[in-house]
MIDOSE-1310 file (N, C-alpha, C; in nm, 2 decimals, decimal comma, always signed):
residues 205
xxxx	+0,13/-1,65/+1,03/+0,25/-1,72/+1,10/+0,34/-1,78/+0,99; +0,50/-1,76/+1,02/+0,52/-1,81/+0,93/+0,59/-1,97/+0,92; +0,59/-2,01/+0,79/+0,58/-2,20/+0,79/+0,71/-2,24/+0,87; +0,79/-2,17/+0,87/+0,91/-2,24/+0,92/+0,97/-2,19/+1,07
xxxx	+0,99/-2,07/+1,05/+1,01/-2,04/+1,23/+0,92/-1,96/+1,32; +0,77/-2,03/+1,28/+0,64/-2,05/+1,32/+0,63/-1,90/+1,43; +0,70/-1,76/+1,41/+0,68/-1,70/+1,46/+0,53/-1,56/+1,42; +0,46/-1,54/+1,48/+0,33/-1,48/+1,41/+0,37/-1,36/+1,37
xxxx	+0,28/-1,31/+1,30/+0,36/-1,20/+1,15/+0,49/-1,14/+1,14; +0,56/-1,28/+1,08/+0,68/-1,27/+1,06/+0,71/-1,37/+0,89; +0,75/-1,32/+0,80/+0,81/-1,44/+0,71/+0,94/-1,42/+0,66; +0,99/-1,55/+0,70/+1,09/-1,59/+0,68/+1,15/-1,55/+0,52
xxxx	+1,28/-1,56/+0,52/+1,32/-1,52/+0,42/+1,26/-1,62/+0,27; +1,28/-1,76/+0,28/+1,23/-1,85/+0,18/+1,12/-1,92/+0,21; +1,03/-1,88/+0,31/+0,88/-1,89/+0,32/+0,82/-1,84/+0,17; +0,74/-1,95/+0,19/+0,63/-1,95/+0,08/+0,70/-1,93/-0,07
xxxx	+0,77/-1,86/-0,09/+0,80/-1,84/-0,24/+0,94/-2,00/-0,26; +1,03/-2,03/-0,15/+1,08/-2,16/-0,21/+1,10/-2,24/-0,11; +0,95/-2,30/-0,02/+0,95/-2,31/+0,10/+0,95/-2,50/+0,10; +0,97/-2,55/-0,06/+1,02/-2,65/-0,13/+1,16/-2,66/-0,07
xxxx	+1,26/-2,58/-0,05/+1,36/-2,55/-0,07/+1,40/-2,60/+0,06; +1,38/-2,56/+0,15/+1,37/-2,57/+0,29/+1,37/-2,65/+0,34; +1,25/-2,71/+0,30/+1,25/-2,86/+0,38/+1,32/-2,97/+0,30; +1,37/-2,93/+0,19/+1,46/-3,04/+0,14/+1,61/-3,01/+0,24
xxxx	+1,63/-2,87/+0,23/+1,77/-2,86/+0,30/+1,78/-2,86/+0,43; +1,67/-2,91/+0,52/+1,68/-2,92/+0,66/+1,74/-3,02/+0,65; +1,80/-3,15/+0,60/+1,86/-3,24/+0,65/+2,05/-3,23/+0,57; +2,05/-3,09/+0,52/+2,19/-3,08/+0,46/+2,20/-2,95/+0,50
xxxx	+2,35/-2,88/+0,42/+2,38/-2,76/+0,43/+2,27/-2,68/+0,34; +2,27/-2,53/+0,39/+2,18/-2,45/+0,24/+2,25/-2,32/+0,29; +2,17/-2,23/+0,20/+2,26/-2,14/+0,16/+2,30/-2,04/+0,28; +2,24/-2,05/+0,37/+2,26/-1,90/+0,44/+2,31/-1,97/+0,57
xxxx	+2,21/-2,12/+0,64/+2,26/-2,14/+0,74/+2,28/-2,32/+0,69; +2,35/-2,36/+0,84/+2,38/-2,51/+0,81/+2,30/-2,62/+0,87; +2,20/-2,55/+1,00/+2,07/-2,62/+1,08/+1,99/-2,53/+1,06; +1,86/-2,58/+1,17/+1,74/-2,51/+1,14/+1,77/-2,44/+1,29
xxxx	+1,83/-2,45/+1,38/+1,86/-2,37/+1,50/+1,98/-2,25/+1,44; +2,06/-2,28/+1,35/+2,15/-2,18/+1,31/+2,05/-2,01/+1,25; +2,00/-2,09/+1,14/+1,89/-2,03/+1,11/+1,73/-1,96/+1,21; +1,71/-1,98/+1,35/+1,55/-1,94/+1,44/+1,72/-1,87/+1,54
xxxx	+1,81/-1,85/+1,51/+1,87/-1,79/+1,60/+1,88/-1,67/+1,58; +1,90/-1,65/+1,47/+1,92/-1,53/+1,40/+1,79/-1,44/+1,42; +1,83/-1,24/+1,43/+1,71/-1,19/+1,47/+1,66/-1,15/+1,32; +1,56/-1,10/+1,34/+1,42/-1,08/+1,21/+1,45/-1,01/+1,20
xxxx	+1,56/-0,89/+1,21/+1,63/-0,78/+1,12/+1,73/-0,81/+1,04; +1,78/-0,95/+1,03/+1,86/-0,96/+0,98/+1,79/-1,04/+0,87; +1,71/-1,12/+0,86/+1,56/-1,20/+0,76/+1,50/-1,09/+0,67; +1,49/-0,95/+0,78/+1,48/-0,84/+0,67/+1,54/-0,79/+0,59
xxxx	+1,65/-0,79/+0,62/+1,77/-0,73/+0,55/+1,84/-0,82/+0,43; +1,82/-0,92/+0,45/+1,81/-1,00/+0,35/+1,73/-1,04/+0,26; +1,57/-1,02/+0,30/+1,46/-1,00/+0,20/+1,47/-0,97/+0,14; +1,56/-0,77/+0,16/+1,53/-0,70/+0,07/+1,60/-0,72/-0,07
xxxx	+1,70/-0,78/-0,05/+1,84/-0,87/-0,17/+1,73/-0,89/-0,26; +1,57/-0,96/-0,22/+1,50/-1,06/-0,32/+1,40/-0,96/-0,35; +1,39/-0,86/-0,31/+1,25/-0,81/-0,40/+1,25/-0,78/-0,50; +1,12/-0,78/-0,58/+1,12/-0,75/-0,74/+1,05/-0,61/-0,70
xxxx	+1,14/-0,59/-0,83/+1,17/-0,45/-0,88/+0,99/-0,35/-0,86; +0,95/-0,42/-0,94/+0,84/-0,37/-1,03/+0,73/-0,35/-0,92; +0,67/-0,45/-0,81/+0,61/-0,44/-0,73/+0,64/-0,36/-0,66; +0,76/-0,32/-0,64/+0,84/-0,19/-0,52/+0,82/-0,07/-0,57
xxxx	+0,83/-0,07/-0,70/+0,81/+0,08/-0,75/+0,66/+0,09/-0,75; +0,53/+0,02/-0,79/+0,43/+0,06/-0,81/+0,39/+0,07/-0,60; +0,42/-0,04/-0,55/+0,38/-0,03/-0,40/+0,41/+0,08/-0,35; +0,52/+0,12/-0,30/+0,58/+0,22/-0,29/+0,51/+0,37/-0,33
xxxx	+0,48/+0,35/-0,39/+0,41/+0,50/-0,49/+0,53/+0,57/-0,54; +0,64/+0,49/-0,65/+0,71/+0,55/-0,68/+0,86/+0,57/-0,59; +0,88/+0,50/-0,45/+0,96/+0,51/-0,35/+0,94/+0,61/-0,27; +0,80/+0,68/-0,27/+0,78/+0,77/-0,12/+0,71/+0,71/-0,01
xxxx	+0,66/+0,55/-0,03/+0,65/+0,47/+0,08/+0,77/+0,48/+0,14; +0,91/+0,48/+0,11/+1,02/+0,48/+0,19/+1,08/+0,59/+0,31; +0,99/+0,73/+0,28/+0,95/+0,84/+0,35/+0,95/+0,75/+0,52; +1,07/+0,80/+0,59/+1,04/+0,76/+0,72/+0,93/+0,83/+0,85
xxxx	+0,88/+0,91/+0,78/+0,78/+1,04/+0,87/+0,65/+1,02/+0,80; +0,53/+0,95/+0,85/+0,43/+0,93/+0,76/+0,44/+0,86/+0,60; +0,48/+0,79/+0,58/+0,45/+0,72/+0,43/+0,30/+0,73/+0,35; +0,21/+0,71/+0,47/+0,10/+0,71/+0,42/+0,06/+0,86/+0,35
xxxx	+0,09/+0,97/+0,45/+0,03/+1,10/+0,40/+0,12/+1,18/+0,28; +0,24/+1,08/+0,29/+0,37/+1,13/+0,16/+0,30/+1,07/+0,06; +0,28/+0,92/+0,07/+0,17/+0,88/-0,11/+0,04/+0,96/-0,13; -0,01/+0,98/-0,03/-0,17/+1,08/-0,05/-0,09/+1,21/-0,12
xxxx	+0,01/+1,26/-0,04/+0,03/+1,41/-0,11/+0,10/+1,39/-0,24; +0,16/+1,27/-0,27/+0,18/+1,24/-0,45/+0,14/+1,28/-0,52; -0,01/+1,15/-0,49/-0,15/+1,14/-0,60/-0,20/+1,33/-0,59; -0,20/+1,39/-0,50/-0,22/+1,54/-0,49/-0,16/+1,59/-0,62
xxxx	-0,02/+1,60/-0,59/+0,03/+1,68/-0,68/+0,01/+1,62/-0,84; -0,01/+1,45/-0,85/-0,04/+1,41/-0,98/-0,16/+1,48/-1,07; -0,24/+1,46/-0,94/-0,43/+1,57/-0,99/-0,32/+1,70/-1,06; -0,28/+1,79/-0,94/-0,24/+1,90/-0,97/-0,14/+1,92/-1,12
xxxx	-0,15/+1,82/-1,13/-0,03/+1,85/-1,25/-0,14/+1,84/-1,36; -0,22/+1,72/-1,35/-0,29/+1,70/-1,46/-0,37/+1,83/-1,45; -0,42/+1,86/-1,34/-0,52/+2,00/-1,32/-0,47/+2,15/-1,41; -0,36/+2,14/-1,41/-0,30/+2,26/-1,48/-0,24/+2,27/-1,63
xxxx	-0,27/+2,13/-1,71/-0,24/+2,14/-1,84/-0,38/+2,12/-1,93; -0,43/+2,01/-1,82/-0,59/+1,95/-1,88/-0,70/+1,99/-1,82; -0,82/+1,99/-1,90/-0,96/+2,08/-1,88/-1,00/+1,95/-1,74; -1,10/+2,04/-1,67/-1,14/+1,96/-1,57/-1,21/+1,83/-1,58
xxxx	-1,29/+1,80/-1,71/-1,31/+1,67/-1,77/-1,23/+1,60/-1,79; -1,12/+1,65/-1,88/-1,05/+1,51/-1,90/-0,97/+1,48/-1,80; -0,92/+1,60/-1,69/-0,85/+1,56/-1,54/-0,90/+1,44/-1,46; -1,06/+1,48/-1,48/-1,15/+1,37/-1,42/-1,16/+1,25/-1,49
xxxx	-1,13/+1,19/-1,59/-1,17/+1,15/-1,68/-1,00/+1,02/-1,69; -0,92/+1,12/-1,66/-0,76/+1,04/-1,69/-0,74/+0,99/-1,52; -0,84/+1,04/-1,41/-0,79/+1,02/-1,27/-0,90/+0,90/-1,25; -1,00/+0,87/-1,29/-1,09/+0,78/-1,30/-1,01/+0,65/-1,34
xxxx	-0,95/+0,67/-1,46/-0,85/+0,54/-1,52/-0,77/+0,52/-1,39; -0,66/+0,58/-1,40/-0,58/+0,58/-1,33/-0,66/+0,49/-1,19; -0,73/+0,54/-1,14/-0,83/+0,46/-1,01/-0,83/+0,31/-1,07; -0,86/+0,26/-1,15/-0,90/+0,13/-1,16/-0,76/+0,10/-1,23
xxxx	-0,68/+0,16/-1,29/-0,59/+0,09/-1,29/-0,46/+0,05/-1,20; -0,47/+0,16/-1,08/-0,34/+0,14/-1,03/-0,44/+0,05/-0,87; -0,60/+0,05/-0,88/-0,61/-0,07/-0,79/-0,60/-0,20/-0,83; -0,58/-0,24/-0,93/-0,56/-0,33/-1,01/-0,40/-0,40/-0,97
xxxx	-0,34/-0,30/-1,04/-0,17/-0,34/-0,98/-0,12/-0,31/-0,85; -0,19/-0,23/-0,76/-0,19/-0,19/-0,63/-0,20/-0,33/-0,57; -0,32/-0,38/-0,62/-0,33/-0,54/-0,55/-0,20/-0,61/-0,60; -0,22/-0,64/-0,70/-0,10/-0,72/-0,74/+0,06/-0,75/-0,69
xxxx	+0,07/-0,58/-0,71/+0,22/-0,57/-0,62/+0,19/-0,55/-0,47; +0,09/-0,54/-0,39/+0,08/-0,59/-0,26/+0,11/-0,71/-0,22; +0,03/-0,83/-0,31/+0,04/-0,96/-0,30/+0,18/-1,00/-0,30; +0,28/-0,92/-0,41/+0,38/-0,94/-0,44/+0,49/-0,90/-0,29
xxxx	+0,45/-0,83/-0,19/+0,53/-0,79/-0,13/+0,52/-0,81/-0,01; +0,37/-0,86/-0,02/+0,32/-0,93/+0,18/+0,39/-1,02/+0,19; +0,49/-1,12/+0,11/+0,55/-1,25/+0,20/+0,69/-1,21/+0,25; +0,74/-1,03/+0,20/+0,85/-1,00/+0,25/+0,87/-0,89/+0,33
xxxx	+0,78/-0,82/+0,30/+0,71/-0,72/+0,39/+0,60/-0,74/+0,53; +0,51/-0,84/+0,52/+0,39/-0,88/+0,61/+0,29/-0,83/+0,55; +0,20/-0,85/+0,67/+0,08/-0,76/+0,59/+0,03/-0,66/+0,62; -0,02/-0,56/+0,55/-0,03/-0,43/+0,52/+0,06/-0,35/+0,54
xxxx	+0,17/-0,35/+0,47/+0,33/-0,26/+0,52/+0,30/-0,18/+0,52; +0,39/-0,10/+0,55/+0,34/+0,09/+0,60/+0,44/+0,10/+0,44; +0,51/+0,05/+0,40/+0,60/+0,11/+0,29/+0,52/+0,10/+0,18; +0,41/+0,03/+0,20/+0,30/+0,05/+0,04/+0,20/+0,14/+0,07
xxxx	+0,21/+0,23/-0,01/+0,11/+0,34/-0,02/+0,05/+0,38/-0,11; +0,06/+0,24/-0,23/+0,00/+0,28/-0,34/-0,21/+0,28/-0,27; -0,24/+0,21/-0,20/-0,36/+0,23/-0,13/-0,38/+0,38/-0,12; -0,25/+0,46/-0,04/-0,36/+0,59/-0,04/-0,33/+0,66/-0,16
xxxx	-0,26/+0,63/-0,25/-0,26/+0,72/-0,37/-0,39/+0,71/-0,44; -0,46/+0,58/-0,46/-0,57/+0,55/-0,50/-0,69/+0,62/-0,40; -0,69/+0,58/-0,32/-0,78/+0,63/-0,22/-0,79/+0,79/-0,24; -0,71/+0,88/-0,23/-0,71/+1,05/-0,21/-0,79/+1,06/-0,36
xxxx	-0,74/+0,97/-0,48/-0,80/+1,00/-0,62/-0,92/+0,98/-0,61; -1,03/+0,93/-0,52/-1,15/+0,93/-0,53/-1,25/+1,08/-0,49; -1,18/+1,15/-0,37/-1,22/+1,24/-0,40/-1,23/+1,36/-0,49; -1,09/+1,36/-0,54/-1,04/+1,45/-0,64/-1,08/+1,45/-0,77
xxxx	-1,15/+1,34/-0,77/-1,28/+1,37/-0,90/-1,34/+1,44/-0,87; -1,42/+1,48/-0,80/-1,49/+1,60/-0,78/-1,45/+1,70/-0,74; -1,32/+1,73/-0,72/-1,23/+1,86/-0,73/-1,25/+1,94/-0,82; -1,30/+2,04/-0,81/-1,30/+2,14/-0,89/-1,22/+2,25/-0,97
xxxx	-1,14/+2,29/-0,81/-1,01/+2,40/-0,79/-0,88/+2,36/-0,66; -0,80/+2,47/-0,65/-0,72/+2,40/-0,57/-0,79/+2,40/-0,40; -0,89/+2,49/-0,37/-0,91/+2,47/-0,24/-0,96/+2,33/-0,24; -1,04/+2,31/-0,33/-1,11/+2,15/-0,27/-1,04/+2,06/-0,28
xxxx	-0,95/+2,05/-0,38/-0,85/+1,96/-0,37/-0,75/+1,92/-0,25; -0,70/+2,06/-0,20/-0,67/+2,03/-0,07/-0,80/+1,95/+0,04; -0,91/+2,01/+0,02/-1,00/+2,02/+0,12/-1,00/+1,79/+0,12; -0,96/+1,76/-0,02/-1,05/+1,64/-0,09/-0,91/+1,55/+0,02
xxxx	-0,79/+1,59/+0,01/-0,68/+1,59/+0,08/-0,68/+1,55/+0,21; -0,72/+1,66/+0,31/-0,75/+1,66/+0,42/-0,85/+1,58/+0,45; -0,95/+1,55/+0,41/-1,09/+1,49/+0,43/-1,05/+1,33/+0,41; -0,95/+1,29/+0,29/-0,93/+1,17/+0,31/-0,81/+1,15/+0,40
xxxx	-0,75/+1,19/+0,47/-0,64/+1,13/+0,53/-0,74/+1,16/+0,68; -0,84/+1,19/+0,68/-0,91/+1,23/+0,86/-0,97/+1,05/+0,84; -1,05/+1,03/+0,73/-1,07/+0,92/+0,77/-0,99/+0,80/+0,71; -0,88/+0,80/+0,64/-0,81/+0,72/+0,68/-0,76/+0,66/+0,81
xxxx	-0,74/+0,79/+0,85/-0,62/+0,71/+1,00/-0,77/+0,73/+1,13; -0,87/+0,76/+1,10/-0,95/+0,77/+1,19/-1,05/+0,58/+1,19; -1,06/+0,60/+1,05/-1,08/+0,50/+1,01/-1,23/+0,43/+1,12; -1,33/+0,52/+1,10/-1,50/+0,51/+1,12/-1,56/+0,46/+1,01
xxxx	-1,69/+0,38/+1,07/-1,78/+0,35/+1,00/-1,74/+0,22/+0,86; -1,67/+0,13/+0,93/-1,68/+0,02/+0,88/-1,52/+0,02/+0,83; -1,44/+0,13/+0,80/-1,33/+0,11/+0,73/-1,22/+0,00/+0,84; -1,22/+0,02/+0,96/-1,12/-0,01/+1,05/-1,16/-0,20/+1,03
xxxx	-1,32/-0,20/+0,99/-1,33/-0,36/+0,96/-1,28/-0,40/+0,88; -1,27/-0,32/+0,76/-1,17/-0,35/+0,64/-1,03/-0,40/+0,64; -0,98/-0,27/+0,73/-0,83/-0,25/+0,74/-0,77/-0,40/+0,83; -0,84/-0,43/+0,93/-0,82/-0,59/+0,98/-0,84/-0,72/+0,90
xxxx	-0,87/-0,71/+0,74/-0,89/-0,82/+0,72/-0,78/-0,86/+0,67; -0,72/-0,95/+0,60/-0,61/-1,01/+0,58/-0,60/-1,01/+0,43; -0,50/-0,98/+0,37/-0,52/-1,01/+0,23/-0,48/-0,87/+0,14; -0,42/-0,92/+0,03/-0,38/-0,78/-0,11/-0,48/-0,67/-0,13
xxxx	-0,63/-0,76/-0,10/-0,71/-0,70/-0,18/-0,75/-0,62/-0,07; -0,76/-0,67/+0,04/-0,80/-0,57/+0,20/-0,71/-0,46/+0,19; -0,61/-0,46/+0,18/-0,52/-0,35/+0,20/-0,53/-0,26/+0,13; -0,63/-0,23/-0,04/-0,63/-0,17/-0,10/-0,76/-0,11/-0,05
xxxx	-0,93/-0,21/-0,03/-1,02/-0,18/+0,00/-1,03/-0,06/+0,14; -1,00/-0,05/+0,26/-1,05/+0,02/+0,33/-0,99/+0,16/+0,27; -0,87/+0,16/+0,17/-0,90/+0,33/+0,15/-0,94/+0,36/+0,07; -1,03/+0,26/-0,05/-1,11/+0,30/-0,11/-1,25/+0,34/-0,06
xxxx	-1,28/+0,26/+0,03/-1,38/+0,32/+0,09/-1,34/+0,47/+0,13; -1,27/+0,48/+0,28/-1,21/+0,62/+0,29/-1,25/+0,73/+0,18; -1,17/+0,69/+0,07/-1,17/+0,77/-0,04/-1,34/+0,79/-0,07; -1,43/+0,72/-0,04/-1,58/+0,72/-0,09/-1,61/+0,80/+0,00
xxxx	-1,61/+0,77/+0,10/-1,67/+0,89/+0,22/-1,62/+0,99/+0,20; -1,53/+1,03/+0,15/-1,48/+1,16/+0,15/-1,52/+1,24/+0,05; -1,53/+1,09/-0,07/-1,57/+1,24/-0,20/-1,73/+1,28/-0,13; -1,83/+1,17/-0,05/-1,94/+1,26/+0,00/-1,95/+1,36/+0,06
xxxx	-1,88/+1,38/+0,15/-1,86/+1,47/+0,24/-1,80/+1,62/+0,15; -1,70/+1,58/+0,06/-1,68/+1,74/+0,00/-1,76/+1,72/-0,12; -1,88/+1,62/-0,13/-1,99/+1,66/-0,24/-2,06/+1,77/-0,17; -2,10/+1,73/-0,04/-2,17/+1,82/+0,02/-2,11/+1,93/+0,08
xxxx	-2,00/+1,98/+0,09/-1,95/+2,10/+0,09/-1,95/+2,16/-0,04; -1,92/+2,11/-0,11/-1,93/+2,22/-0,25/-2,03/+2,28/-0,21; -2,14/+2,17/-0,26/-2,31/+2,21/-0,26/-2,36/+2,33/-0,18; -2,29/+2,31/-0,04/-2,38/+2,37/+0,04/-2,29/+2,53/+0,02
x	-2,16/+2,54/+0,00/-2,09/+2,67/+0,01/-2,12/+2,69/-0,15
């Protein structure tokens, strides 16, 4: 909810980052409005639209996955099919070790700042934007360690976006919890069940 025009998942434009600010200026003019009814009058597209004036740069490009969070048709399955073509790229210069080996880093590093620039963007976004997809970029790379070639890769593809958006077996508890670090967690899971599932298709075919 947010501190000042106590509406539930909604934050205000100078919530939390200068929410100092605010309540000094309820009793004078401030910058955008002159009361606090001038200001709860106004709709929450317009709080959005002025958010976006304040966002930092850096958090948006890693959130985002590069700005294909901003893909209006699926965001989610536009960052999964990113991290795809990232494997794929690496797949086709470098041996399948060090593919695996540079996509493993990559895993622990971009959940690292995945979190980070999440945190950075839930007080102007909410929480769990659909415009951050650095979650499934990380998420799809768990299977694709065990990628071999290009069918499994796809297959590692398909397998994590069924349970992402299906989201069985504990992930959907994830996905409700609150927080930078939740948003990244349930597709890491995802991403776990899936590299099992195409462990055991290799295996068995």
């Amino acid at each position: 909810m947010c501190s000042f025009c106590r509406r539930k998942g909604t934050h205000c434009l100078y919530d939390r980052k200068t929410f100092l600010y605010i309540k000094v200026s309820e009793k004078s003019d401030f910058r955008f409005f002159k009361t606090k009814n001038d200001y709860l009058s106004k709709k929450m597209t317009t709080f959005a639209r002025m958010n976006t004036t304040k966002l930092p740069i850096l958090p948006v490009i890693i959130g985002t996955g590069f700005g294909v969070g901003f893909w209006p048709w699926g965001p989610g399955t536009a960052g999964a099919v990113l991290a795809t073509l990232i494997w794929a790229a690496l797949f086709s210069v470098l041996s399948l070790y060090y593919t695996s080996l540079l996509l493993a880093i990559l895993i622990v590093l971009f959940t690292l700042l995945g979190t980070w620039a999440t945190s950075r963007l839930m007080p102007y976004w909410g929480d769990d934007p659909k415009r951050v997809v650095v979650d499934e970029m990380v998420g799809v790379w768990i299977p694709l360690l065990i990628a071999t070639n290009w069918w499994s890769a796809l297959l590692a593809l398909l397998l994590f976006r069924f349970f992402d958006i299906v989201k069985p077996l504990g992930i959907r508890s994830l996905d409700r919890r609150q927080g930078a670090f939740w948003v990244m967690a349930d597709d890491l899971l995802a991403g776990g069940y899936s590299a099992v599932v195409l462990y055991l298709i290799i295996i068995i075919i």
